[in-house]
Every structure is written in C-alpha cells, then in structure tokens.
N, C-alpha and C positions, 0 to 999 in steps of 0.2 A: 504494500500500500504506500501509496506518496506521502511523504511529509511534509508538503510544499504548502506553505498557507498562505490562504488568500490573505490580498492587502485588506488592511482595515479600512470598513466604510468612512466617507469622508461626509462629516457632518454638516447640515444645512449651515449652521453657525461656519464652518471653516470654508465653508462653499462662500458666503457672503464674504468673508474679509479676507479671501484671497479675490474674489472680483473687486472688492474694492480698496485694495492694494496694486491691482494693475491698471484699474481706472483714473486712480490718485495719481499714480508715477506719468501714466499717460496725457493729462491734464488739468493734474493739480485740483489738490482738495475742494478749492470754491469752485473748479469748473466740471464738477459733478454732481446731479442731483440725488436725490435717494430714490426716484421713481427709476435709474439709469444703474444703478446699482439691485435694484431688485429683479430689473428684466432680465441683469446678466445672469441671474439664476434662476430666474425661472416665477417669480413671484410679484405679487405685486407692492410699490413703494410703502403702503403705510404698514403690509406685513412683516419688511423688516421692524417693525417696532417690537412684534412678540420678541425679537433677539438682541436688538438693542435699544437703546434711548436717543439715538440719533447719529448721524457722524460722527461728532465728535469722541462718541463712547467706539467707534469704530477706529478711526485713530489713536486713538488712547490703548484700547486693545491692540492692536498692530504693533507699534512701536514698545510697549512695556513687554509684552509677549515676545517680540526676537531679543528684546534684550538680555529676558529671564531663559531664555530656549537656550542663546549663546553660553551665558553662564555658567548656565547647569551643564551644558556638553561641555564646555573646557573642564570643569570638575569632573565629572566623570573620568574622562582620558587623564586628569592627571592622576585620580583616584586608581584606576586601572593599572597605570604607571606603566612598566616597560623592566628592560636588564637594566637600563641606563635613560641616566635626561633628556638623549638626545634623542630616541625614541617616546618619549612624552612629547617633547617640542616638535617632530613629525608630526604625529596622533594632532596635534592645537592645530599646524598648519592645514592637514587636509579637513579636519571639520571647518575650520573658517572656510577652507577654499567651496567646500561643497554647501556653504550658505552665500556663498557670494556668485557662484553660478544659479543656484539654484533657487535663487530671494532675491532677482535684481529686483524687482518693484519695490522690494522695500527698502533698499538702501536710496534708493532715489527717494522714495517717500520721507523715508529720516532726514538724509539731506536737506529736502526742502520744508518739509512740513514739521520738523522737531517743535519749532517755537510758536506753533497753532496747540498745544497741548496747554491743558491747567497746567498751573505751574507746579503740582503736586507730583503729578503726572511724571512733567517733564523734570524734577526732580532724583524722580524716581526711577527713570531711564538712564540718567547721567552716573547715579549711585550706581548700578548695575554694571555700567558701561566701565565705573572704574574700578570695580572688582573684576572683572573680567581683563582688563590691564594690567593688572597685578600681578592673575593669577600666570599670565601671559611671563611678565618680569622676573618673578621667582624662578623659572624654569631657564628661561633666556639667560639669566645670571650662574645657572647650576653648569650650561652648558658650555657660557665662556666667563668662568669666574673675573678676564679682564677687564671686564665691562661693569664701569660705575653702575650706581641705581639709574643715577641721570638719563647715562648713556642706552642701558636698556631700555629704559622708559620710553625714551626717544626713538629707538628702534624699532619697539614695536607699535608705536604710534603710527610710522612709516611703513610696514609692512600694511596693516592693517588699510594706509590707504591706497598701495598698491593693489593689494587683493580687493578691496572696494571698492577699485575701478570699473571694475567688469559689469555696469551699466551704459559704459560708454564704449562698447565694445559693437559696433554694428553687427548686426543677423547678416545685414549683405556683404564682411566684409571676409575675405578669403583667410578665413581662421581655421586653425586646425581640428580634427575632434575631437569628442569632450575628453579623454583618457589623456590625449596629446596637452590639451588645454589645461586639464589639473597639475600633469608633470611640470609643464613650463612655468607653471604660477607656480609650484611647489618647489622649482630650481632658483627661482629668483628671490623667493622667500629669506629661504636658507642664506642666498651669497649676500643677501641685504644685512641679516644677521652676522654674517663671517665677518664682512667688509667693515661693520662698526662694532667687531671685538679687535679689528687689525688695525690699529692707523697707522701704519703703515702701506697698507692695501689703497690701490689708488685703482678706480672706476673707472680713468681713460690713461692712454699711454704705455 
C-alpha cells in the first residue's frame, strides 16, 4: 500500500489571503476592493466578512503571519541542528530561499504596505523580524567566529536583501530552473557570508 499522503486541504481562510497577497503586490492595498478579493475565490465581497473584519485585518494577518512562519522555521532548523554550524547556516539559507521564491507577493507587500499596519501590528512584525536576525547572527558568528556582532548583523541584513530580491526577478526573463535558481541564491549567500568574515576578500579584481 502507498504511503504517499495527500497535501493538506487549503482553507477558505488561506485561499482569501493568499489572493489577497497577490492582489496587494499586484496593485497595492488601496487599489483593491474587497468585492475583487472575494471573486478571486470564489465568493462574494461582504462574505469575506465571516473571515475577516476587513482588509486591514487581512494585512495584518499576512505580514504578522510570514513573520511568525519565518521565525518558527529558522528555530526549528537551528533546533534540528546538524554535525556542525555550518550545516545549520545551510538548513537558515534554503528555508529563507524557499520563502522568497515561493512568497514573492509578500515581500512586495511588506515592502510597500509595512507602514499601513496598526502600529501594534506593525510593532509586532519588527519584534519578530528581529528575532529572526539574531537567530540568523548567533549561527553566522559560530561559523566564522571572525566576525564582530556588528559585522554579522550586517551580513545578514544583506543577504537577506539579496535573497529578497526575487520579486524583481521577471517571469519573462531567461532564468534558470527552480533547482538551478535555489543553488545560485544559495552560492551567493554563502560567499556574501565568507566575503565579510575575510577582509581581506575583495569582490572585484
């Protein structure tokens, strides 16, 4: 008998705010209505109300939820851990990589719509955001002890906006496949990391 299990049903709730994660990315949060959001699934505008209380509570969700999603995945991989750090720091950069293919609408959404959030909200993302930095830096530091806090800090600030670039990556533009696409984000990662435990390592020349 197979052991293959079906993927888990994907919930009306998860069904609405992933449409309106790629509605928002697509034309920004004021230039979507909720009757436009409810078609993309199938329902109509004042039914999203059974699910949420408005946009904003949509937004809110969105942004606090990859926050707490990231978080919890870098704790887990570091929890899991590895022989050594440098296999933890692996394990951090493929799950980031595989939220940053796989959640551009929400890095675009964070980008631009961060500061449309209560400020509770948006407090509350940032806390998240900088545990999630941290958890980043402790490891970053195990694996090249040369590296101030500063300098990791900074590191992985940088990596992070490398890998969250990949919304501005065109559908039409002659990119490699996704296997090829994760290696080369996951090659550049790493030398971003090497490059500022060596200063000596110089980028061009």
């Amino acid at each position: 008998m197979s052991s293959t299990k079906a993927p888990a049903p994907v919930s009306r709730r998860e069904q609405i705010l992933k449409e309106a994660a790629r509605l928002f990315a697509e034309r920004g949060f004021h230039g979507v209505g909720v009757d436009e959001i409810g078609a993309a699934v199938g329902i109509s505008g004042p039914g999203l109300y059974r699910h949420f209380a408005g946009k904003d509570a949509m937004l809110a969700e969105l942004l606090v939820g990859i926050s707490e999603r990231l978080l919890d995945g870098g704790r887990l991989r570091v929890a899991d851990g590895g022989e050594s750090a440098e296999e933890v720091l692996h394990a951090l950069i493929e799950g980031h990589i595989d939220f940053a293919l796989d959640d551009r609408p929400l890095i675009t959404v964070h980008d631009r719509e961060l500061d449309r959030l209560r400020e509770a909200d948006r407090k509350r993302v940032r806390q998240l955001q900088r545990q999630y930095v941290e958890l980043w830096v402790e490891v970053v530091r195990e694996v090249y002890p040369a590296c101030t806090e500063a300098e990791a800090r900074a590191a992985v600030h940088a990596v992070f906006g490398l890998l969250n670039s990949t919304p501005h990556l065109s559908p039409r533009a002659s990119l490699p496949p996704r296997t090829a696409t994760e290696t080369l984000l996951k090659r550049l990662a790493l030398g971003a990391f090497a490059a500022a435990a060596d200063p000596d390592r110089s980028a061009v020349g």
